[in-house]
C-alpha positions as CSV (number, residue, x, y, z in Angstrom):
1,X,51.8,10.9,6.1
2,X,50.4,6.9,5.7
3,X,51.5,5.1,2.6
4,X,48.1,5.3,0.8
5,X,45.7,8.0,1.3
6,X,42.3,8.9,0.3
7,X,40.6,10.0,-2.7
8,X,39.9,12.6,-1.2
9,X,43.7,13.3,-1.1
10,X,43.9,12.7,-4.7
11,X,41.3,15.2,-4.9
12,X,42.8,18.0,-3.4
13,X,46.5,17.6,-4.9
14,X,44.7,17.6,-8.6
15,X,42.9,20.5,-7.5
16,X,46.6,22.0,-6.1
17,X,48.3,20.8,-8.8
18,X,45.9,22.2,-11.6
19,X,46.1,25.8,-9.5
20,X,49.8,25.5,-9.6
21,X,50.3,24.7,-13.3
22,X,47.4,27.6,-15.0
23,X,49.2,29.7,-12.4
24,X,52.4,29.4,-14.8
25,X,50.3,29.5,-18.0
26,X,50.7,25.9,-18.2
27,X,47.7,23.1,-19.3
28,X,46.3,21.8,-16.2
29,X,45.7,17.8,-17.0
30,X,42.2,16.4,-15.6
31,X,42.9,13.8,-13.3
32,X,41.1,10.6,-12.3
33,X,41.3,7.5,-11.3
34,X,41.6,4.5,-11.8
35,X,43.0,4.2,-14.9
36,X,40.8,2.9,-17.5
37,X,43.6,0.2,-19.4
38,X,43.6,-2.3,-16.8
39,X,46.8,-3.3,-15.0
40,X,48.8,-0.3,-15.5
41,X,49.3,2.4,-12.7
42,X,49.2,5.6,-15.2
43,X,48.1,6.5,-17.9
44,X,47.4,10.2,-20.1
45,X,44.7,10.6,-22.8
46,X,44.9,13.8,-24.6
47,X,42.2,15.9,-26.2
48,X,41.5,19.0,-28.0
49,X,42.3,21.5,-25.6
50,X,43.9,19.0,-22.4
51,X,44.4,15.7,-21.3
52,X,43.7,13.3,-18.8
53,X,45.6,11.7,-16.0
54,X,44.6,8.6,-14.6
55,X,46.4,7.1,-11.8
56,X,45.9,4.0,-10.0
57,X,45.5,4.9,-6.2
58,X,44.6,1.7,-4.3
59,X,47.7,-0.5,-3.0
60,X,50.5,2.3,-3.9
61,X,52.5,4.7,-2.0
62,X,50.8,8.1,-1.6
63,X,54.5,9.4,-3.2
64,X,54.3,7.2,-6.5
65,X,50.4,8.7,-6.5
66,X,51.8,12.5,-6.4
67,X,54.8,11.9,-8.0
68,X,52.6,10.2,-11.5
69,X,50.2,13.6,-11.0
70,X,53.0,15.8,-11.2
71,X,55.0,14.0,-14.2
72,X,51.2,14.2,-15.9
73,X,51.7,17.8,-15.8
74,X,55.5,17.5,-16.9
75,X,54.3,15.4,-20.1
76,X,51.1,17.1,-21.0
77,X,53.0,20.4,-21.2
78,X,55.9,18.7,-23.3
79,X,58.3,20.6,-21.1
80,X,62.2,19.7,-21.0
81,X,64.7,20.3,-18.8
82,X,66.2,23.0,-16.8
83,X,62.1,24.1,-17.3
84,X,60.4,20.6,-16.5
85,X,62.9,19.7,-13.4
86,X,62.2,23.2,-11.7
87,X,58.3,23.3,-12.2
88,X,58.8,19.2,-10.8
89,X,59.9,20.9,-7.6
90,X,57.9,23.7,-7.3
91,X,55.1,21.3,-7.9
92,X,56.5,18.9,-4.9
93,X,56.6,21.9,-2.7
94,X,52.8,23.0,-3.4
95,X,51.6,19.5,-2.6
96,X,54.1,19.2,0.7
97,X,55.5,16.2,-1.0
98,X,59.3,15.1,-1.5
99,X,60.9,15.1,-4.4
100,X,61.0,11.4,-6.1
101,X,64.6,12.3,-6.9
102,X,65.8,13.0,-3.4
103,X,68.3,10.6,-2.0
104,X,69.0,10.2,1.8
105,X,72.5,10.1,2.1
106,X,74.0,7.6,4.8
């Protein structure tokens, strides 16, 4: 997989990761991007109802891109651990990602 892919890319994981999260009852986020605040990478603005997740896609690795969509689901949801680190994996798994938080070991 390249480094930086395509908003068309972005595209599908938000429409994989919105399937994934109503799938579990959860608040699927809107996503777009850019975000709107310049310089930052992410950013969430909630609303009656939902929220929005923009994410900055130009000049990042397609990982950081997924792994800020799937944290937006994480936050939005206000989910805590054991709960938020599984759904973070099942949500890796859906998009064919890796987990941020594995570690290659030597």
């Amino acid at each position: 997989m390249a480094a930086n892919q395509s908003a068309l890319d972005f595209a599908n994981a938000a429409r994989i990761l919105g399937r994934e999260a109503r799938q579990r009852g959860l608040v699927a986020p809107s996503y777009r991007c850019p975000p709107r605040i310049v310089g930052v990478q992410r950013s969430l603005r909630r609303y009656r109802g939902g929220a929005v997740v923009a994410v900055q896609l130009k000049a990042r690795p397609w990982l950081a891109v997924l792994s800020d969509m799937i944290e937006g689901v994480v936050v939005v949801n206000s989910l805590q651990s054991p709960h938020a680190d599984r759904l973070r994996s099942e949500l890796w798994e859906a998009v064919g990602g890796e987990p941020a938080t594995s570690v290659a070991v030597a």
